[in-house]
C-alpha positions as CSV (number, residue, x, y, z in Angstrom):
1,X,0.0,0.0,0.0
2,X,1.5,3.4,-1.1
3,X,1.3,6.0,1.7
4,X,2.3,9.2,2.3
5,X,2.1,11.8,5.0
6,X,-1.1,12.9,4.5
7,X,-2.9,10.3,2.9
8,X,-2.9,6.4,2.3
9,X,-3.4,5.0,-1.5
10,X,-6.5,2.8,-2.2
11,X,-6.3,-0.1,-4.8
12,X,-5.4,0.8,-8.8
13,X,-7.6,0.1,-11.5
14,X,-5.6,-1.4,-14.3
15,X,-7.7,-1.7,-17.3
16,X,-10.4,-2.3,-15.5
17,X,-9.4,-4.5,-13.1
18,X,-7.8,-4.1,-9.2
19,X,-4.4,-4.4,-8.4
20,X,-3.5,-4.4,-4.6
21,X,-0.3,-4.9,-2.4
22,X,-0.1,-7.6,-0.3
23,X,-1.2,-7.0,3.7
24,X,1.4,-6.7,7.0
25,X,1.3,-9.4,9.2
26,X,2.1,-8.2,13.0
27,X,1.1,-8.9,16.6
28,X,-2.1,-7.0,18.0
29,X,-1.1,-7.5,21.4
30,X,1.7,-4.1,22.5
31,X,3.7,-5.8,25.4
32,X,7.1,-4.4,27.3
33,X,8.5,-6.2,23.8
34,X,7.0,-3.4,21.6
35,X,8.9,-0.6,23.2
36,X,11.7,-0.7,21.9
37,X,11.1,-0.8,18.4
38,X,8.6,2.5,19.0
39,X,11.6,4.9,20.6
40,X,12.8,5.4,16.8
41,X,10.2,4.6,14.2
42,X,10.4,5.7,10.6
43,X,9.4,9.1,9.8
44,X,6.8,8.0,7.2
45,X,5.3,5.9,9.7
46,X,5.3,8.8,12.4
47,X,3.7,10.7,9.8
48,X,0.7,7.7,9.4
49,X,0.5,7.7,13.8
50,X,-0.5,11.5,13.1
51,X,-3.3,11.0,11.0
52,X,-5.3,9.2,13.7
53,X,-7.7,10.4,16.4
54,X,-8.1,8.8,19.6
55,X,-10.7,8.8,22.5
56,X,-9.4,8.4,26.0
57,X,-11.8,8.1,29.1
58,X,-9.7,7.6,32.5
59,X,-8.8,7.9,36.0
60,X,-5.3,9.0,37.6
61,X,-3.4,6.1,36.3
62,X,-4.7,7.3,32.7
63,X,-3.9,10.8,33.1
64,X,-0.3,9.2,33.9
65,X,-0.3,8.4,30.5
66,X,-1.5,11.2,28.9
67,X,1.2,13.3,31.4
68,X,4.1,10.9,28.9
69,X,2.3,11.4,25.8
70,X,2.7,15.1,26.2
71,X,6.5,14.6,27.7
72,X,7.2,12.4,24.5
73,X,5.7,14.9,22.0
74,X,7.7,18.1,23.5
75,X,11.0,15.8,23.4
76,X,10.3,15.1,19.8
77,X,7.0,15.9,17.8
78,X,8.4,14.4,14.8
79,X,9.0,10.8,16.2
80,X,5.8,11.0,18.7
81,X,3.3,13.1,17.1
82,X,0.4,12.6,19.4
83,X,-1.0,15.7,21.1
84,X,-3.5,16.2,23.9
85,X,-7.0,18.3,23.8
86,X,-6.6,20.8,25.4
87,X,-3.3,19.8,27.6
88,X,-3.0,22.5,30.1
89,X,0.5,21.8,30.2
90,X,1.6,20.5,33.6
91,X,3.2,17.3,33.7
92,X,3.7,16.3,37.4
93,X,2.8,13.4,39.4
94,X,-0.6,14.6,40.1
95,X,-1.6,16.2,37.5
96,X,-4.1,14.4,35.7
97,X,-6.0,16.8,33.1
98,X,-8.8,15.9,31.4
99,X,-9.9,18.6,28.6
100,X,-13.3,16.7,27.2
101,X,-15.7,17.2,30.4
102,X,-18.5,14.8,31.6
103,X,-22.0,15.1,31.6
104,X,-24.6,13.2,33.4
105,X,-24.1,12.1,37.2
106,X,-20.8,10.5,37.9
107,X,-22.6,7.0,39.5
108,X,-25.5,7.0,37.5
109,X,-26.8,5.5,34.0
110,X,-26.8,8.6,32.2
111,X,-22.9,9.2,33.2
112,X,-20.8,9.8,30.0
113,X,-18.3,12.2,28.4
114,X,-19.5,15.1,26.6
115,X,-20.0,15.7,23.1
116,X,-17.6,18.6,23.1
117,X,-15.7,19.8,21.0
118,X,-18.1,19.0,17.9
119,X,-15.1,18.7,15.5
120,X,-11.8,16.4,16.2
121,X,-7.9,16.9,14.6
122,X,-5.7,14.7,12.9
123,X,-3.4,13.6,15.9
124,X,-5.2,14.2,18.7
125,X,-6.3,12.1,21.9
126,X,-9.8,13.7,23.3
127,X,-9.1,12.5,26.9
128,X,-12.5,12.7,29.2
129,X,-11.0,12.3,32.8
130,X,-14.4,10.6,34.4
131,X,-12.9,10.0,37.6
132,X,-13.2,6.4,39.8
133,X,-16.9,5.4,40.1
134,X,-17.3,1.8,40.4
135,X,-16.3,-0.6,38.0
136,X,-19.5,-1.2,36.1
137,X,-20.4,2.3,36.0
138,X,-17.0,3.1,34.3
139,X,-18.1,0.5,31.8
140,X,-21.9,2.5,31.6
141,X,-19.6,5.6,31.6
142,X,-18.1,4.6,28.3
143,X,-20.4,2.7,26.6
144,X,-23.0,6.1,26.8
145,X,-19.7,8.2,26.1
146,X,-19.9,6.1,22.5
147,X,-23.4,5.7,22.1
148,X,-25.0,8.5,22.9
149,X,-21.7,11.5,22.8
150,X,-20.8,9.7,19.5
151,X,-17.1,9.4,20.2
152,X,-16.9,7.5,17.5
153,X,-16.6,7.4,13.9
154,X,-16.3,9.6,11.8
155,X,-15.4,12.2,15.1
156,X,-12.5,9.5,16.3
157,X,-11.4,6.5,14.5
158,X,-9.9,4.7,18.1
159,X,-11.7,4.6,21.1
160,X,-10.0,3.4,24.3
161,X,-11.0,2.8,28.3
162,X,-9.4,1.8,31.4
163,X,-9.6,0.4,34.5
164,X,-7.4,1.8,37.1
165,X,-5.9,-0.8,40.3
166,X,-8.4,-0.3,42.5
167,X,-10.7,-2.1,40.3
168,X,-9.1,-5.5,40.8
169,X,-13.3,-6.8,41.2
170,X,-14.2,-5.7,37.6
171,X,-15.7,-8.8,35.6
172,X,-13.7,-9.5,32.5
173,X,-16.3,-11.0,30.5
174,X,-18.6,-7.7,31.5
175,X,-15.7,-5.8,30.0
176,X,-14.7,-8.0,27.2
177,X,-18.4,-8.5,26.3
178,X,-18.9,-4.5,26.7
179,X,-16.2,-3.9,24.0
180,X,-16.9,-6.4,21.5
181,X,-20.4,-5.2,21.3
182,X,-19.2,-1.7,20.3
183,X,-17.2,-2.9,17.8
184,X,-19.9,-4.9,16.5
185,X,-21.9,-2.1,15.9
186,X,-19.9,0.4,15.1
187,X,-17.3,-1.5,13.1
188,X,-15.2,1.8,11.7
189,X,-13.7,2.6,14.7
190,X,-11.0,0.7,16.8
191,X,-12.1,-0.1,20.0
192,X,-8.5,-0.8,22.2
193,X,-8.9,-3.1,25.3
194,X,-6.4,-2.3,28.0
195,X,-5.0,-4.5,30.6
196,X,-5.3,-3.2,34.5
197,X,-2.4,-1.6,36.0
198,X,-0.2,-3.6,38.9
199,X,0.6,-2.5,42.2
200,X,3.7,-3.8,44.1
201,X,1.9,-5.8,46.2
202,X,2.4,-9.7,46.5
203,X,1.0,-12.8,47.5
204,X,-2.9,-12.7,49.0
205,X,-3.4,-9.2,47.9
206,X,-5.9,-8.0,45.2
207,X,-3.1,-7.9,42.9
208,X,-4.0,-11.6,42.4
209,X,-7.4,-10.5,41.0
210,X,-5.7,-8.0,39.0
211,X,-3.6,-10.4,37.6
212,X,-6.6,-13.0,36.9
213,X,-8.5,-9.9,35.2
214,X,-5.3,-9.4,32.6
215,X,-5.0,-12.9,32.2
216,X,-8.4,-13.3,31.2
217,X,-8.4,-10.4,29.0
218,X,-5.4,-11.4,27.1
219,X,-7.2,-14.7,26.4
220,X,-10.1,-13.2,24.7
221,X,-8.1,-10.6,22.6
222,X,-5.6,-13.4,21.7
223,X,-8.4,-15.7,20.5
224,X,-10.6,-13.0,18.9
225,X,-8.1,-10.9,17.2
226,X,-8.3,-8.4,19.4
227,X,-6.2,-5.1,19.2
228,X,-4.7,-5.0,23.2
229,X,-2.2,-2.4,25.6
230,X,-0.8,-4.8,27.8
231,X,-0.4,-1.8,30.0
232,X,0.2,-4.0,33.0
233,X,2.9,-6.2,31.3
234,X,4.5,-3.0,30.0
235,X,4.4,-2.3,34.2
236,X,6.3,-5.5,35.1
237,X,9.3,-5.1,33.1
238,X,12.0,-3.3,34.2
239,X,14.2,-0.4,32.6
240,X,16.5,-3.7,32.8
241,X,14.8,-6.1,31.3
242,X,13.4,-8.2,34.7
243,X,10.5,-8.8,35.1
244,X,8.7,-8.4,38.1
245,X,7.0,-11.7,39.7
246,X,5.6,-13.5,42.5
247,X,4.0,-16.5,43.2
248,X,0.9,-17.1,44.6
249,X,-0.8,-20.1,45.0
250,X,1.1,-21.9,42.5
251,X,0.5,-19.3,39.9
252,X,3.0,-16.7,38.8
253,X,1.6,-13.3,39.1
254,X,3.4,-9.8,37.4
255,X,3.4,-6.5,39.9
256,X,4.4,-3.3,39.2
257,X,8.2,-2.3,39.0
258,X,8.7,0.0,42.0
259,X,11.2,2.2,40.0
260,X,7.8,3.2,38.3
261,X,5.3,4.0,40.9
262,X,5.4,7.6,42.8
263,X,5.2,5.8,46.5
264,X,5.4,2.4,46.7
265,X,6.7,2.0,50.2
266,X,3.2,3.8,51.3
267,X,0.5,2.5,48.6
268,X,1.0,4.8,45.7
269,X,1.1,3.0,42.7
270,X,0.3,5.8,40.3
271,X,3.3,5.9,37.2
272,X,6.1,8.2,38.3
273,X,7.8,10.3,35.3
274,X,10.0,6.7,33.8
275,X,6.8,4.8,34.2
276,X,4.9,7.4,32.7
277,X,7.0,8.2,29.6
278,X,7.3,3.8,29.6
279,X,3.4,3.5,29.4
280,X,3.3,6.5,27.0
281,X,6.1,4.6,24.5
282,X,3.6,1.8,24.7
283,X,0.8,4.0,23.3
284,X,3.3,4.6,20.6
285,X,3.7,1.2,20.2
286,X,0.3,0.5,19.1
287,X,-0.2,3.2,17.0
288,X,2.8,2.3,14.9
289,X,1.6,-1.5,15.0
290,X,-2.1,-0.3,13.5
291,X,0.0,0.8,10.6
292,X,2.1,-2.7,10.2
293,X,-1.0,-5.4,10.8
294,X,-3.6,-6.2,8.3
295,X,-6.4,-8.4,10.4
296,X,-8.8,-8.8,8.1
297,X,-6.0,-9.9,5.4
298,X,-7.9,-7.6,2.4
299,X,-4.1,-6.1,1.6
300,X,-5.3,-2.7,3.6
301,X,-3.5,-2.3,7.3
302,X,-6.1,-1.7,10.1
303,X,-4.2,2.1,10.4
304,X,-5.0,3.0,6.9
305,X,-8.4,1.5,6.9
306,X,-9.3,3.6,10.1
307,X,-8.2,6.7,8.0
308,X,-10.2,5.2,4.8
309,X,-13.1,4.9,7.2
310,X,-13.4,0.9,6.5
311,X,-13.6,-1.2,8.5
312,X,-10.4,-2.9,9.8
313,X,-12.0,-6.5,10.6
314,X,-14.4,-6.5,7.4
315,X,-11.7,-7.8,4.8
316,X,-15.6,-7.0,2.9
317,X,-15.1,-3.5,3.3
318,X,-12.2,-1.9,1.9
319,X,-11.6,1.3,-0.1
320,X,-11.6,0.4,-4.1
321,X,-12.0,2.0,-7.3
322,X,-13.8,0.4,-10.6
323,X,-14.5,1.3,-13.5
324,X,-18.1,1.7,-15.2
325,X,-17.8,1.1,-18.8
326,X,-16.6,4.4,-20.7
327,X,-19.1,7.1,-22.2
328,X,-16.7,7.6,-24.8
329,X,-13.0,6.3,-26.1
330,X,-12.3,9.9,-24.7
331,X,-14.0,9.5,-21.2
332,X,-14.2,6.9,-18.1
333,X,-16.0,7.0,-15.4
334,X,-15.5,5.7,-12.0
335,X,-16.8,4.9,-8.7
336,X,-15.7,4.2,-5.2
337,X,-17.8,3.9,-1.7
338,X,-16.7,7.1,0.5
339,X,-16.7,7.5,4.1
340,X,-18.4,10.6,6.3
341,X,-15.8,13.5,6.7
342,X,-13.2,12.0,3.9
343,X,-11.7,13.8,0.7
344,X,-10.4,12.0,-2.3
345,X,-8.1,12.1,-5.0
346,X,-7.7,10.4,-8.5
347,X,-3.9,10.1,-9.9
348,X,-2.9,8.8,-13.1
349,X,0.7,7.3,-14.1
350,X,0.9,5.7,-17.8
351,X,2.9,3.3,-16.2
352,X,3.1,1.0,-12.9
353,X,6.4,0.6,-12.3
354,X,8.9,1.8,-8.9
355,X,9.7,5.5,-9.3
356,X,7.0,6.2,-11.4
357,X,5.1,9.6,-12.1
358,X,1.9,10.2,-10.5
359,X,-0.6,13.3,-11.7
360,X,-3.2,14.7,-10.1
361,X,-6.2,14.1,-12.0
362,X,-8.9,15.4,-9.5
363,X,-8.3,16.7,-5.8
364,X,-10.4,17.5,-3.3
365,X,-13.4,15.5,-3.9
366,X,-15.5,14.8,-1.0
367,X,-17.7,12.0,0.2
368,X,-20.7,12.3,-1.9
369,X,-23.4,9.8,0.1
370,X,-22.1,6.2,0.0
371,X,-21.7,6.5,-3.6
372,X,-18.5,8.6,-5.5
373,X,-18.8,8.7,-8.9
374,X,-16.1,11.0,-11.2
375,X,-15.7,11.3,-14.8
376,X,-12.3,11.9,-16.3
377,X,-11.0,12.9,-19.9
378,X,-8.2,10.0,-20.8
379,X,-6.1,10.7,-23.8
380,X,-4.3,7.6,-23.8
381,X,-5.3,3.8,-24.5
382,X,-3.6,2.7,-20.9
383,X,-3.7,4.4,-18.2
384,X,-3.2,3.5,-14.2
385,X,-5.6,5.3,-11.9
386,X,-5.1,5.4,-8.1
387,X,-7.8,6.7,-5.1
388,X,-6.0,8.2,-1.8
389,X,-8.4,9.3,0.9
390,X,-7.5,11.5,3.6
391,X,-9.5,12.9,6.4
């Protein structure tokens, strides 16, 4: 798939017919073993991480996260382009922001984010800091903040939630249940699972029930294809390369590497600035990785397909051009299925070969209902055509 910075290139038309490249292969799950490979990505596929809008709804731990994102992008926009809504620019232990407000009554079944701002950025996480009602209601709290806010697509193409460790009760089939549905029906936009962060606690404590949650959850993105942050494995690791284990009834549990928590030694196990800017590499991590994996195996990664607005599961539904048959040896017309808040382009090269020489045959064209259709004046008897889509 040919990409650029601002755009991602939808199948040729050759004479009629559709030529593709072939699909990335990569791991959906973003563990401590992702992070390394995210501290110096290419600049093209920066460039692709910038494209995307996120949804964030959170608690401390989250705004921990959202502190490194903002650390990462001031050390180096070009390499870690993600901004914050909003950021009011204080990145301390505390300080857990929270631009996109809520609406409703933290507790109660109308509790969600709100619909502001109307209109979303390229490269931008719209992070709605809901606070720490209990677990189910931060499960109501999202599912309404999707449903019924519509932080979804076309306003954000990923959406992402997360319990914080004192939630080690949450159900993980409630959860896992909660964000397969959304995905279900609204199959343009990524919905991320998360795993639950650690404390430093050992044996008998809830961070056994923290640890069952994860496990479960990695179970059911593993065997549905699911796109997961292993926030909690990306905890466990040290800055060494140890992890962090104990044992408790016969099963090995991960806790949280102290170098990372702001008080350990008196039951604070929110991310100090290395486990911040750690859990904000992994963030990275997946974004890069939406950009290298192709789930759905229909030659379109699940990165450019959330820019496309297709959906990244639905190897069905992918961006494509075809040709109608031709009005006159002088014309062809040609159709594509576009997306809500999406502009096209048509480019023409006489031949299809590396290096070769695109033009701009028509810019600018935007989503006309679900059906595009263009005329264009051909002069020669073969041509190439190509669709890019930006949003």
């Amino acid at each position: 798939m040919n990409v650029n910075a601002r755009s991602w290139t939808g199948l040729l038309v050759l004479a009629g017919g559709i030529w593709g490249w072939a699909g990335a292969a990569g791991a959906t799950t973003i563990d401590h073993a992702a992070l390394a490979a995210a501290t110096n990505p290419p600049a093209s596929l920066s460039a692709k991480v910038g494209q995307l809008r996120w949804l964030f709804t959170h608690a401390s731990v989250g705004g921990n996260l959202v502190t490194g994102l903002n650390v990462l992008h001031e050390e180096d926009a070009a390499r870690f382009p993600l901004q914050i809504y909003g950021y009011d620019g204080n990145d301390g232990d505390s300080d857990y922001h929270g631009a996109v407000g809520t609406e409703g009554s933290e507790g109660g079944a109308d509790y969600r984010a709100a619909a502001d701002p109307a209109s979303t950025s390229n490269g931008f996480v719209y992070e709605c800091m809901r606070g720490n009602p209990d677990w189910s209601n931060k499960l109501t709290c999202f599912s309404n903040t999707v449903v019924q806010s519509g932080w979804r697509f076309p306003k954000v193409n990923v959406a992402m939630d997360k319990f914080c460790w004192i939630d080690p009760y949450a159900d993980p089939e409630e959860y896992c249940a909660l964000m397969a549905g959304l995905e279900a029906r609204y199959p343009q936009t990524l919905f991320v699972y998360v795993t639950m962060p650690l404390t430093t606690e050992t044996a008998g404590s809830e961070n056994d029930l923290r640890n069952d949650f994860n496990r479960a959850v990695r179970e059911f993105c593993a065997t549905e294809d699911k796109w997961l942050l292993d926030l909690a494995d990306i905890e466990a690791w040290s800055e060494a390369g140890v992890e962090q284990t104990y044992v408790s009834a016969g099963v090995t549990n991960q806790l949280l590497t102290a170098d990372y928590a702001t008080g350990p030694a008196w039951g604070d196990y929110h991310l100090n600035a290395a486990g911040r800017r750690r859990g904000a590499l992994g963030w990275h991590a997946l974004a890069q990785a939406l950009f290298q994996t192709d789930r759905d195996a229909d030659g379109v990664c699940d990165g450019d397909e959330l820019i496309a607005g297709t959906a990244p599961a639905d190897g069905a539904d992918r961006l494509r051009l075809i040709f109608d048959p031709a009005t006159s040896p002088t014309q062809q017309v040609v159709r594509w299925t576009g997306a809500s808040n999406r502009w096209y382009a048509i480019q023409e090269s006489p031949a299809l070969v590396a290096g070769a020489v695109w033009s701009n045959r028509a810019t600018n064209l935007p989503a006309s209902g679900s059906l595009n259709v263009h005329t264009l004046a051909v002069s020669e008897a073969w041509s190439f055509l190509r669709l890019s889509v930006e949003q």
